[in-house]
C-alpha positions as CSV (number, residue, x, y, z in Angstrom):
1,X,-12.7,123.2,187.4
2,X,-14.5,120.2,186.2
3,X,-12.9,117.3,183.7
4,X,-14.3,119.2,180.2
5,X,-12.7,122.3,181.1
6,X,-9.5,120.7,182.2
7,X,-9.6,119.0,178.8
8,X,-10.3,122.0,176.9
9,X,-7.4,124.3,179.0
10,X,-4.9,121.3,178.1
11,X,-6.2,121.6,174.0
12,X,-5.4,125.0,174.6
13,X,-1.9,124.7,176.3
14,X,-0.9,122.0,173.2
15,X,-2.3,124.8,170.7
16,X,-0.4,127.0,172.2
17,X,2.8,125.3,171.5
18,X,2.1,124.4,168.6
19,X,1.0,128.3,167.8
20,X,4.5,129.3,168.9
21,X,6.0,127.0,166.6
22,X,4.3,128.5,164.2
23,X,4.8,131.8,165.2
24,X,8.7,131.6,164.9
25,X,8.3,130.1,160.9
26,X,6.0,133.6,160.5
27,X,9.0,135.6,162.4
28,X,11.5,134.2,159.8
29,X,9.9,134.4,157.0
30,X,8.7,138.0,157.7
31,X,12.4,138.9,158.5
32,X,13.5,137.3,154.9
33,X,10.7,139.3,153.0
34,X,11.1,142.4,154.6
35,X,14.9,142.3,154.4
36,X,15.0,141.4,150.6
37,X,12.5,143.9,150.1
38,X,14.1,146.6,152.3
39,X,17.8,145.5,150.2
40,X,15.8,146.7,147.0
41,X,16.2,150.5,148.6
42,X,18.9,150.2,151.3
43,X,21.2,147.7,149.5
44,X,22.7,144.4,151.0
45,X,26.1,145.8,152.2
46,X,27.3,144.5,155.7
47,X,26.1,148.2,156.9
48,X,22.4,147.9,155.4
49,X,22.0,144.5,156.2
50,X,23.4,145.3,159.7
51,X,20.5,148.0,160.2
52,X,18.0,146.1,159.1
53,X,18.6,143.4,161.3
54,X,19.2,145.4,164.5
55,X,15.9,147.0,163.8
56,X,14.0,143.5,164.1
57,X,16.0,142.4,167.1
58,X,15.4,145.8,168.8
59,X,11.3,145.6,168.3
60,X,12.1,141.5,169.8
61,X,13.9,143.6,173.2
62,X,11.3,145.8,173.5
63,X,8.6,143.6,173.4
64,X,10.5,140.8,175.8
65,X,11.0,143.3,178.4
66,X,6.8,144.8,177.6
67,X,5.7,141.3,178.1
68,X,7.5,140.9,180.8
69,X,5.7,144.1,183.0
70,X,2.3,143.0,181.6
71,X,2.6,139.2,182.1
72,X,0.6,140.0,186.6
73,X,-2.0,142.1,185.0
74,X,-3.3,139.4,182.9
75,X,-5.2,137.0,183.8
76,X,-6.0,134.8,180.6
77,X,-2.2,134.1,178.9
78,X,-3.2,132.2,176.4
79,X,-5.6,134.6,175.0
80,X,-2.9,137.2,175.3
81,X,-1.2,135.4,173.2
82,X,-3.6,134.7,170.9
83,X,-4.3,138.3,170.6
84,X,-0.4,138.8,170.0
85,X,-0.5,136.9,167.2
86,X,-3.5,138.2,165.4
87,X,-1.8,141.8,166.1
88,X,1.5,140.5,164.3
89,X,-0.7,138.9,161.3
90,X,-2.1,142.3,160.6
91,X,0.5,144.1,161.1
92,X,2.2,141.4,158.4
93,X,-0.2,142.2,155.7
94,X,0.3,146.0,155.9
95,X,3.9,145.7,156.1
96,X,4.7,145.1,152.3
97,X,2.9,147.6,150.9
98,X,4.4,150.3,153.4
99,X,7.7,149.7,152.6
100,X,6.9,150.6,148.8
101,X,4.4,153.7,150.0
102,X,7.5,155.6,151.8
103,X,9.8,155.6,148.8
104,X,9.4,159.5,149.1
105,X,10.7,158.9,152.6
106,X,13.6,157.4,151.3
107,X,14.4,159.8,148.6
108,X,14.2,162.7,151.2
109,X,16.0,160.7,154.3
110,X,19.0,160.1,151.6
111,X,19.4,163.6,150.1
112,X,18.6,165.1,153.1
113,X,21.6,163.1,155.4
114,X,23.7,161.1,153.0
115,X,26.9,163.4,153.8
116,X,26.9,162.5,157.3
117,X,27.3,158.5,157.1
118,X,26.7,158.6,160.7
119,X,23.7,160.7,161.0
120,X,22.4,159.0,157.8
121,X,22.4,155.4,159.6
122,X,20.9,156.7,162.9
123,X,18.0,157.9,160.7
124,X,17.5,154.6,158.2
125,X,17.6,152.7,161.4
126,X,14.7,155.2,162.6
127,X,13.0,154.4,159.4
128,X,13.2,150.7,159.3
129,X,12.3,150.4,162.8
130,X,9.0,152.8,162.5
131,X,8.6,150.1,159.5
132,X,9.1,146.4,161.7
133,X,8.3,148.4,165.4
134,X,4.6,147.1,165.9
135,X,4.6,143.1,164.7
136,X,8.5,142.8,166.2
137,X,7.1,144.0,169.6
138,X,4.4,141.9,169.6
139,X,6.5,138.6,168.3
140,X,9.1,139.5,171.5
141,X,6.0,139.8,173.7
142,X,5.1,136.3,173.1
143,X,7.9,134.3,174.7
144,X,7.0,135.8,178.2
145,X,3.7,135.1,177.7
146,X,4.0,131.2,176.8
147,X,6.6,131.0,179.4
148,X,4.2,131.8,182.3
149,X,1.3,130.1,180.6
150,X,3.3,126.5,181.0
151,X,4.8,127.6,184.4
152,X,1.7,128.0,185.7
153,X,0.7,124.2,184.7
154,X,3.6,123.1,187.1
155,X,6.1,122.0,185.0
156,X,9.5,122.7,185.9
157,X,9.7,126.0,184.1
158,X,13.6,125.5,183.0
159,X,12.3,122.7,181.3
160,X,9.2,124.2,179.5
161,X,11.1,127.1,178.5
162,X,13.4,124.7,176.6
163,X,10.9,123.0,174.7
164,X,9.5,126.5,173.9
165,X,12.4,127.3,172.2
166,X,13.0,124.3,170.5
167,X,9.7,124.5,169.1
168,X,9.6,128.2,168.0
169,X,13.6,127.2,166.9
170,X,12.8,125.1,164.7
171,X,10.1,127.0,163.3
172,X,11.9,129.5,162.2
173,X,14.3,127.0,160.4
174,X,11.6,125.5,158.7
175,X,10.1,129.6,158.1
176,X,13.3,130.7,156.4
177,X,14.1,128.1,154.6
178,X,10.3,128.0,153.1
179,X,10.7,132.1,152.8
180,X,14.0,132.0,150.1
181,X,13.6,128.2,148.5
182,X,9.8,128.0,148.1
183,X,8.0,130.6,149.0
184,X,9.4,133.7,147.3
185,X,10.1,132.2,143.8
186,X,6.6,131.5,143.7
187,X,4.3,133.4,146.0
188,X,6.5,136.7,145.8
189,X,7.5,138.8,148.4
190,X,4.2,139.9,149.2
191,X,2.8,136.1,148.5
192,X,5.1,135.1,151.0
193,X,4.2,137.6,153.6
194,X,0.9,136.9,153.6
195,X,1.6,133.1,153.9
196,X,3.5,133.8,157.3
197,X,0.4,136.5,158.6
198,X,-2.3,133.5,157.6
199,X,0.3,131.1,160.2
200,X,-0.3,134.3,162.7
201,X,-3.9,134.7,162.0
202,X,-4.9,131.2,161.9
203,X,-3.1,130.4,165.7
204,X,-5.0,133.4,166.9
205,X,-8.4,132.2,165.3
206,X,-8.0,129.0,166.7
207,X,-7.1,130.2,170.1
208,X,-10.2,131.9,170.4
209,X,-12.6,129.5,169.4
210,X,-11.3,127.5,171.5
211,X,-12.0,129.7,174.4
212,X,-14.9,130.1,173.2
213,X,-14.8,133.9,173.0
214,X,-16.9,134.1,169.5
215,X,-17.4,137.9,169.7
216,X,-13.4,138.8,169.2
217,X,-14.2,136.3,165.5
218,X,-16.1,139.3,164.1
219,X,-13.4,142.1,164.2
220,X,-11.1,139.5,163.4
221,X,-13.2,138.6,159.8
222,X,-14.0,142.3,159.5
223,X,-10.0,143.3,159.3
224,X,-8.8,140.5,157.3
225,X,-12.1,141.3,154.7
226,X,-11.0,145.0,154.9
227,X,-7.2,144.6,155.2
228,X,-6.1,142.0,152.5
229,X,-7.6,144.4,149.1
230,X,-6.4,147.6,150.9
231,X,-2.6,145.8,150.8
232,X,-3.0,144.6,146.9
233,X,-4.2,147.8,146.1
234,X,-1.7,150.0,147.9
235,X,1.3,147.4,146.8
236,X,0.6,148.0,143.6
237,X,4.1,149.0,142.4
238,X,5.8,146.4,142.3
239,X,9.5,147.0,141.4
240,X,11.9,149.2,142.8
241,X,12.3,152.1,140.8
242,X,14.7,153.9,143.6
243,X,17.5,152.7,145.4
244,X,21.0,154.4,147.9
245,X,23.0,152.6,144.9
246,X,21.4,154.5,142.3
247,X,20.7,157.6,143.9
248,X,23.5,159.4,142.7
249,X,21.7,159.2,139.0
250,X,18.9,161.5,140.1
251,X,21.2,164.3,141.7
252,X,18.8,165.4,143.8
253,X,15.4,165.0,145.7
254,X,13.3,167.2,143.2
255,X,14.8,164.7,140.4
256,X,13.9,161.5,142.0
257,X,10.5,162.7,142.9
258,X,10.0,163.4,139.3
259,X,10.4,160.2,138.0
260,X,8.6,158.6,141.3
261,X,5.5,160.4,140.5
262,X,6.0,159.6,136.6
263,X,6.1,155.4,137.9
264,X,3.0,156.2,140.1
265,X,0.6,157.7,136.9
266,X,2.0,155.2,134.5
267,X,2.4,152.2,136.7
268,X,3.1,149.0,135.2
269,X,3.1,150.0,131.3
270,X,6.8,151.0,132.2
271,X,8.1,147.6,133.8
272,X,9.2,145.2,131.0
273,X,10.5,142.6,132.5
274,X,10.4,141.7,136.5
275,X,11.8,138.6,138.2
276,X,11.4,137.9,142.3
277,X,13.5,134.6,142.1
278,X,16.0,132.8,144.9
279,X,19.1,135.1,143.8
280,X,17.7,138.4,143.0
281,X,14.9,141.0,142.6
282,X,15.9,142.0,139.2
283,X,13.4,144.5,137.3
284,X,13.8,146.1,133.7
285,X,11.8,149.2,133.5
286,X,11.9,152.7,131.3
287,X,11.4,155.9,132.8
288,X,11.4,159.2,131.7
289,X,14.5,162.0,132.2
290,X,15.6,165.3,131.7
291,X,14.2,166.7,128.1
292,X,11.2,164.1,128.1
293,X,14.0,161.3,127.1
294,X,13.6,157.7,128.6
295,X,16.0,155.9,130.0
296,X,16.6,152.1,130.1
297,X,17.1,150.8,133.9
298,X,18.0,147.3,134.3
299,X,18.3,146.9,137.9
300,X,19.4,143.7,140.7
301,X,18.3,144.2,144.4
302,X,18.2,147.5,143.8
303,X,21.7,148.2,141.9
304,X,22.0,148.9,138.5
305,X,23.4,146.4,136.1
306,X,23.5,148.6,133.0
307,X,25.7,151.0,132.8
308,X,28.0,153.3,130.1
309,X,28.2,150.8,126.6
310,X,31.9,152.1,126.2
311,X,32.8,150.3,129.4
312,X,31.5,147.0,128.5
313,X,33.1,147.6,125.0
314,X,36.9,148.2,127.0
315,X,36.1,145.5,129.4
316,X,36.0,143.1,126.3
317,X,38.5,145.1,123.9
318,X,41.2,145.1,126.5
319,X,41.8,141.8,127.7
320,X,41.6,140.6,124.3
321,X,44.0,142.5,122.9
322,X,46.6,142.5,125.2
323,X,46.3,138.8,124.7
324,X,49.7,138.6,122.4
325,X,49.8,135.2,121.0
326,X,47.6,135.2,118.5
327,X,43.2,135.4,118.6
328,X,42.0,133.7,122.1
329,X,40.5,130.3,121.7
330,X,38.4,130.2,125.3
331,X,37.1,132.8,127.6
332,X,35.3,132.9,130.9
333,X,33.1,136.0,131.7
334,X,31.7,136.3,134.7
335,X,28.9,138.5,135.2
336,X,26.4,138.8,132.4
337,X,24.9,141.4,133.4
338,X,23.3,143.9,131.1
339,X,25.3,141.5,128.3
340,X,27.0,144.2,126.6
341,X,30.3,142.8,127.2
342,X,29.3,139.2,126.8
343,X,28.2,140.6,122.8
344,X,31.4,142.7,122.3
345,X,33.4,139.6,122.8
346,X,30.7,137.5,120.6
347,X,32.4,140.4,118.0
348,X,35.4,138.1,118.5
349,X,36.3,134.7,116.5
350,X,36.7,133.3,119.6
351,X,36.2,129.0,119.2
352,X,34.2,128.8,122.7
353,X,33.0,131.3,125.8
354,X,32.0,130.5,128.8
355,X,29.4,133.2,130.5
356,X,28.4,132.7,134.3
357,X,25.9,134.5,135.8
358,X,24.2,133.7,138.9
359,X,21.1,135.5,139.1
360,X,18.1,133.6,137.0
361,X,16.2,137.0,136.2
362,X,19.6,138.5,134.8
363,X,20.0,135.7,131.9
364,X,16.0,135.6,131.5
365,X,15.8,139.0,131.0
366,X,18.8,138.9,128.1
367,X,16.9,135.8,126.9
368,X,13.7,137.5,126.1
369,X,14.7,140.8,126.1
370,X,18.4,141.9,126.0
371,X,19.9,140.0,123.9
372,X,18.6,137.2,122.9
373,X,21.4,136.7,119.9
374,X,23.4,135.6,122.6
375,X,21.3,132.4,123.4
376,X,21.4,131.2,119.8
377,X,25.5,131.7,119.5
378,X,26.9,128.0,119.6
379,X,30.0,129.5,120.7
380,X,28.3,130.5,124.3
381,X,27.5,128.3,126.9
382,X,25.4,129.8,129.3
383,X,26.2,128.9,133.2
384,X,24.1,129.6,136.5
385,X,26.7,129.4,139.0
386,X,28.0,132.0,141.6
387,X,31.3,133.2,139.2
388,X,34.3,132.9,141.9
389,X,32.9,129.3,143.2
390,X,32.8,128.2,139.4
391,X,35.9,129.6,138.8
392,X,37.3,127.7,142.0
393,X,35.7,124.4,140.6
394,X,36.6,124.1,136.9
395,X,38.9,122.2,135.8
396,X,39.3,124.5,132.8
397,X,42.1,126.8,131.5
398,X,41.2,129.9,129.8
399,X,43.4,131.9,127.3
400,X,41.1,135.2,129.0
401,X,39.2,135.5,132.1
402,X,37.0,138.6,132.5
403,X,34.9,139.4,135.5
404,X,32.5,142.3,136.2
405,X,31.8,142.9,139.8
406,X,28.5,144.7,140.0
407,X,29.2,147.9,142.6
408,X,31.4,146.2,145.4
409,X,29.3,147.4,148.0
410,X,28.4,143.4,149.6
411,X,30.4,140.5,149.9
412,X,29.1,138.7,146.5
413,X,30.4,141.2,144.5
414,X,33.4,142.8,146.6
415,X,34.9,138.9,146.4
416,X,36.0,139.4,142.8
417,X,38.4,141.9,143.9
418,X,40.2,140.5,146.8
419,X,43.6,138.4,146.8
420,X,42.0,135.3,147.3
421,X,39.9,136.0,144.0
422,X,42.6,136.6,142.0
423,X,44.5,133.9,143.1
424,X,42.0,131.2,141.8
425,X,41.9,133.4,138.6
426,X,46.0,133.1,137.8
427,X,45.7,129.6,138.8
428,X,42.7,129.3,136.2
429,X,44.8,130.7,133.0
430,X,46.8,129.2,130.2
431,X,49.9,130.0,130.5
432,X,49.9,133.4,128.1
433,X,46.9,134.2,129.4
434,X,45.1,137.4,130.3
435,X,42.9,138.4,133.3
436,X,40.6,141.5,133.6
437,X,38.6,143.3,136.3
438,X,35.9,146.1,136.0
439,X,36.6,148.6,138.9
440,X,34.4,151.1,139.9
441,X,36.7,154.1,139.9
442,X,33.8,156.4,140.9
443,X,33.1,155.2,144.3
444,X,36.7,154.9,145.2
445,X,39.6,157.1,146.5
446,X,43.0,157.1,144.8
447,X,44.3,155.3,147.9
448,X,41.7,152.5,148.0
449,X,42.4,152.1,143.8
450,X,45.8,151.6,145.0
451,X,44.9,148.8,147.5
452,X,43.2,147.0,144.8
453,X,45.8,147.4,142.3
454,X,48.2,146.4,144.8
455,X,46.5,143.0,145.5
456,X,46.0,142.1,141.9
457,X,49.6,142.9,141.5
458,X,50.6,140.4,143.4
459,X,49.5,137.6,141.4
460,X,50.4,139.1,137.8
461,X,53.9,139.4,136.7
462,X,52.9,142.0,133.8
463,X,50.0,144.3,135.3
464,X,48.0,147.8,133.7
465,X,45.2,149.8,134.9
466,X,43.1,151.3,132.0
467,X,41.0,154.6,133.0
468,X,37.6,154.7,130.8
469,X,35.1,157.8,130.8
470,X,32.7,157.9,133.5
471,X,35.2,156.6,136.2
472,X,35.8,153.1,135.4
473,X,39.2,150.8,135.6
474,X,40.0,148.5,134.2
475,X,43.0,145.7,135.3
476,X,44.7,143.6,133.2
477,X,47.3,141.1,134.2
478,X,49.6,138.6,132.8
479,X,52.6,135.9,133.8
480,X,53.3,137.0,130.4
481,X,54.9,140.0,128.8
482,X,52.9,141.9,126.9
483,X,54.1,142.3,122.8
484,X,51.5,145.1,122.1
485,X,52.4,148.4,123.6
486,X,50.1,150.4,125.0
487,X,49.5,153.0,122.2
488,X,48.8,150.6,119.9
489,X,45.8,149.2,121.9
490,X,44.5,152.7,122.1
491,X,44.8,152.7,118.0
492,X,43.3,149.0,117.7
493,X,40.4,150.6,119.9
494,X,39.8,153.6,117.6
495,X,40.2,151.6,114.6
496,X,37.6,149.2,116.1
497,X,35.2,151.8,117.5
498,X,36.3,155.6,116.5
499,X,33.4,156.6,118.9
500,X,35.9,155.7,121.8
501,X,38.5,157.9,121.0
502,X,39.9,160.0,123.9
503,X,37.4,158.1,126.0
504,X,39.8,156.0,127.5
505,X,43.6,156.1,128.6
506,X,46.5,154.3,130.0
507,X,45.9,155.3,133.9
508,X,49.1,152.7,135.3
509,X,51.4,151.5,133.3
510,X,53.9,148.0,134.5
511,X,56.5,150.7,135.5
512,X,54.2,152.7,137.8
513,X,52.8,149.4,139.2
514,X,56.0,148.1,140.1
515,X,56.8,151.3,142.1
516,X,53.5,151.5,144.5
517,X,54.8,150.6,147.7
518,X,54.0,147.7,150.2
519,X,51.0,148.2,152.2
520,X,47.1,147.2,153.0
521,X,45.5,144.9,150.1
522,X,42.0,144.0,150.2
523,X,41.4,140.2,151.7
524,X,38.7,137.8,152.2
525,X,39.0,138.3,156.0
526,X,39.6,142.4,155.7
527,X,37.9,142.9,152.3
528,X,38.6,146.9,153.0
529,X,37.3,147.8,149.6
530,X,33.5,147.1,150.6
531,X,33.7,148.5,153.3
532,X,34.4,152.0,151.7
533,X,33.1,151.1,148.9
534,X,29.8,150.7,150.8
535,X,29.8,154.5,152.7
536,X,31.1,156.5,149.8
537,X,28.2,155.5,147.8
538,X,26.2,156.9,150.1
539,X,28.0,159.8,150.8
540,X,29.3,160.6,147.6
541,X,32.6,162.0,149.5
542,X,35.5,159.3,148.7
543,X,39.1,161.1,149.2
544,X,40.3,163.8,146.9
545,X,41.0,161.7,143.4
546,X,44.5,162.7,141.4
């Protein structure tokens, strides 16, 4: 081998690292893309997230140990790799717009094995591995092959392989942190996807140039030309219309193809508002129902934030007024929502509220579309902050607190109903003040209500649970006794909203409470509740209700 080619292997070999470097900030930001956009169907719970992730370290296995068998029949390594990598960038740019093309794969998979939690996870593992299989494979393939390309310079190989990790390490730091902070809230999901196949693509091109085998450009060119319309075209919906969280809506597959097919001829027209930001994938979009009526879906990662009006009415009516000493001067609510509840209490002559929302598409979307009333009451301040952490943090006392947990399937949301939650929350009221908590009563059995009222218990002296149409509770504590009794809140309701009579009843009174018995409550370190939470709404099956 003369001195130019010795140079021109060396370019390669520093390419080459510098490729794998770059190859692990593609790997990460794939695996944020594809798992926020996967969340949008599967949800985030601990189970889904779970799945998703043993799906992309499986296709990493089976390509380590594939690398590893192939690595003595090749002969050029760096050009194996190079070929890795332009397989991974293709498969990249299909990968988006597949995971929105099998939404009928979904729908069946769920209706047809949602009853069996077990079966149904063995299959959604199936699917999302069919989904990440090829570019995972490839991406595990790579490490053998850059391995033996630097062992064969000499080097001692412990020593390479370390720097080969470091570098493709630190790649993927700098990949997912670009993926959720930069990449997304500008690019997208499939933006930012095709920023990490261009990383793939553009190590592979330069690989091959620079050994200087031209003809493998032209397929290369052809693909991209051929590949990058086919995946805008084919991606063109770009919301989630279906998700496991809101499957239960539809009742069955023939339903839920209905509507699918009603999205696919009317496309965008029914998407009014549609937000890819940092904290959520948040969509509002109308589609059509039973009878020809449309229906209003405002929807976060894939759950749906708008539910039945009278429970955002009660969630605002009851706290405030069982609050006995006199008309509340300050509130807290956390969890804006679809801001129903946040405008029943405006309905109030409340001196100042306090709303905290986290997600930046849920308070643009009231903004512009909602509610935008709201924005223009002097009385509400409008905070971006994750509720519990700002509830941990203030120095403020509030006469009511009020927090609506979307579905507490995932941590975020299951944390408002643990005893570490509700802690902060007493510590957080005046001293006659009130605290309330939406429960979702429909996912639940009897038993896990009682876990939850069994926790909150323990921090309020003076506790109900309120039972609202459509399987919705409602807590409401106090360190202080409550004046009004009970039947006069259901009158004070009517009065307020006659629609609401006999929609809503005393489900626990302080007596009852008192007498539930010692037992599991729900914890930051065993937060049972989202746990069941998260497999009845998939199966539909929590334990017999009475």
């Amino acid at each position: 081998m003369d001195e130019k080619e010795k140079k021109r292997q060396k370019l390669i070999s520093r390419f080459v690292f510098l490729g794998f470097g770059l190859s692990g900030a593609a790997a990460l930001i794939y695996e944020v893309v594809w798992t926020r956009s996967l969340s949008t169907i599967m949800g985030s719970s601990t189970y889904a997230v779970s799945t998703m992730l043993a799906a992309f370290m499986a296709g990493l296995s089976v390509g380590g140990w594939l690398g590893a068998i192939l690595i003595p029949k090749i002969k050029r390594i760096s050009l194996a790799f190079a070929y890795c990598e332009l397989g991974i960038g293709l498969a990249g740019i299909i990968v988006m717009p597949v995971i929105l093309a099998l939404t009928p794969l979904y729908m069946k998979s769920f209706y047809t094995f949602h009853l069996s939690f077990n079966t149904f996870s063995i299959v959604q593992f199936i699917i999302v591995f069919m989904i990440m299989g090829i570019p995972t494979t490839l991406m595990g393939m790579t490490f053998p092959f850059v391995v033996k390309l630097f062992a064969k310079e000499g080097s001692d190989a412990g020593q390479q392989a370390g720097f080969l990790y470091g570098i493709n390490t630190l790649g993927a730091i700098v990949g997912s942190t670009a993926a959720g902070f930069l990449l997304i809230p500008t690019l997208g999901v499939k933006g930012a996807a095709l920023i990490a196949a261009s990383l793939n693509i553009f190590t592979a091109g330069i690989i091959i140039i620079l050994s200087k085998d031209f003809k493998k450009i032209i397929p290369v060119v052809t693909a991209l030309l051929v590949l990058v319309p086919v995946s805008t075209i084919v991606a063109k919906q770009d919301f989630p219309f279906f998700s496991y969280f809101n499957a239960f809506r539809f009742g069955d597959y023939d339903m839920a193809y209905k509507v699918y097919e009603h999205l696919e001829k009317h496309g965008e027209k029914n998407v009014v508002y549609h937000n890819e930001g940092i904290d959520g994938d948040v969509a509002l979009i109308k589609y059509q129902v039973h009878n020809n009526e449309y229906e209003w879906a405002l929807t976060n990662n894939g759950k749906r934030e708008a539910g039945d009006d009278r429970g955002f009415a009660m969630l605002a009516y009851l706290p405030t007024l069982h609050y006995s000493y006199g008309q509340p001067q300050s509130v807290l609510n956390i969890g804006l929502g679809s801001g129903n509840t946040l405008k029943y209490l405006a309905q109030y002559p409340i001196n100042h509220i306090d709303s905290v929302e986290l997600s930046e598409g849920i308070i643009e979307v009231n903004r512009t579309v909602l509610n935008p009333s709201l924005f223009s009451d002097p009385r509400i301040d409008h905070i971006k902050a994750d509720g519990r952490n700002y509830l941990l943090l203030s120095p403020i006392s509030y006469d009511v607190i009020i927090a609506s947990p979307s579905w507490a399937v995932e941590s975020a949301s299951a944390g408002l109903l643990t005893d570490e939650f509700f802690r902060i929350a007493e510590k957080r009221l005046t001293p006659t003040g009130v605290f309330a908590v939406w429960v979702d009563f429909f996912m639940m059995s009897r038993d896990d209500l009682e876990i939850v009222v069994r926790t909150f218990s323990r921090h309020f002296n003076h506790s109900l649970a309120w039972y609202v149409e459509g399987d919705f509770v409602i807590l409401v504590g106090s360190n202080t006794p409550f004046i009004t009794l009970p039947d006069r809140i259901v009158q004070q309701v009517v009065q307020k909203r006659p629609d609401l009579n006999r929609s809503f009843r005393l489900l626990m009174s302080e007596e009852y409470i008192n007498t539930i018995a010692s037992g599991k409550i729900n914890t930051d370190d065993k937060p049972v509740i989202e746990f069941h939470n998260a497999r009845h709404m998939i199966t539909w099956q929590p334990d017999e209700k009475s």
